[in-house]
N, C-alpha and C positions, 0 to 999 in steps of 0.2 A: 156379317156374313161375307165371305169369299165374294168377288166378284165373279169369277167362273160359277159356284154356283146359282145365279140366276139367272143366267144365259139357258137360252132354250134351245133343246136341240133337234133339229131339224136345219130346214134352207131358210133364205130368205126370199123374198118376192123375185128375186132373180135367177133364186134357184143355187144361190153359192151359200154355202154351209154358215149358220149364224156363228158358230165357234169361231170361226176362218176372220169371220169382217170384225168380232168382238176382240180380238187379238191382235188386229192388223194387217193383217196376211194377205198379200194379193193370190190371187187363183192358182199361180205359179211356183209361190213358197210354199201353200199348204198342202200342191200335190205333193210335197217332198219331206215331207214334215218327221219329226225324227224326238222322238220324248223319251228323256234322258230319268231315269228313275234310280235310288239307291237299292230297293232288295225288289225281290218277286213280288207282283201283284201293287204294286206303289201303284203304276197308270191304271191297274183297277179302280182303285180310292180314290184317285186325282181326275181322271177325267174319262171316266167308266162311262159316262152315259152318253159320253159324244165318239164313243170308241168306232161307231160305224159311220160315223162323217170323216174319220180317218184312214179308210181302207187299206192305202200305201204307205202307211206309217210305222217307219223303222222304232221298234223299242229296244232301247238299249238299258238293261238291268247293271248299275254298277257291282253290286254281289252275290251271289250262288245263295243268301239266304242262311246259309250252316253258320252255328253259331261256333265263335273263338272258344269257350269252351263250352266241351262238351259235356257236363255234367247233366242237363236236362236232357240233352241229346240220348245220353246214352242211357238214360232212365225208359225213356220209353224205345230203347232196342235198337239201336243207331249203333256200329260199331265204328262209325268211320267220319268225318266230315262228306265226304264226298256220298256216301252211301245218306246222308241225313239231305243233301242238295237236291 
């Protein structure tokens, strides 16, 4: 099993984010924290349950999700890349 998954979320005794000290993260870095994901909904899967120990956390999605082609896409009604994104 993952290590992130067994990490509990909430604080700890001191009140800083158990995510935060299980990572490394002084107070400083995890206000600033920035999870770098490939398609839509990745930091769901990934670290969904600690999503509100992250308030200020820039997510950056490397792809729109639209598949290269659109053969599925356009089965279910997608005329476009952009329109399927």
């Amino acid at each position: 099993m993952p290590r992130a998954a067994r990490i509990r979320t909430g604080a700890d005794e001191t009140g800083f984010p158990t995510l935060a000290r299980a990572l490394g993260l002084s107070d400083a870095d995890f206000r600033r924290a920035m999870l770098v994901v490939a398609h839509p909904d990745d930091e769901t899967i990934g670290v969904g349950g600690h999503l509100e120990e992250l308030p200020g956390a820039l997510i950056v999605q490397a792809t729109d999700g639209a598949p290269r082609d659109m053969a599925d896409a356009s089965r279910y009604g997608f005329g476009s890349r952009e329109a399927y994104a």
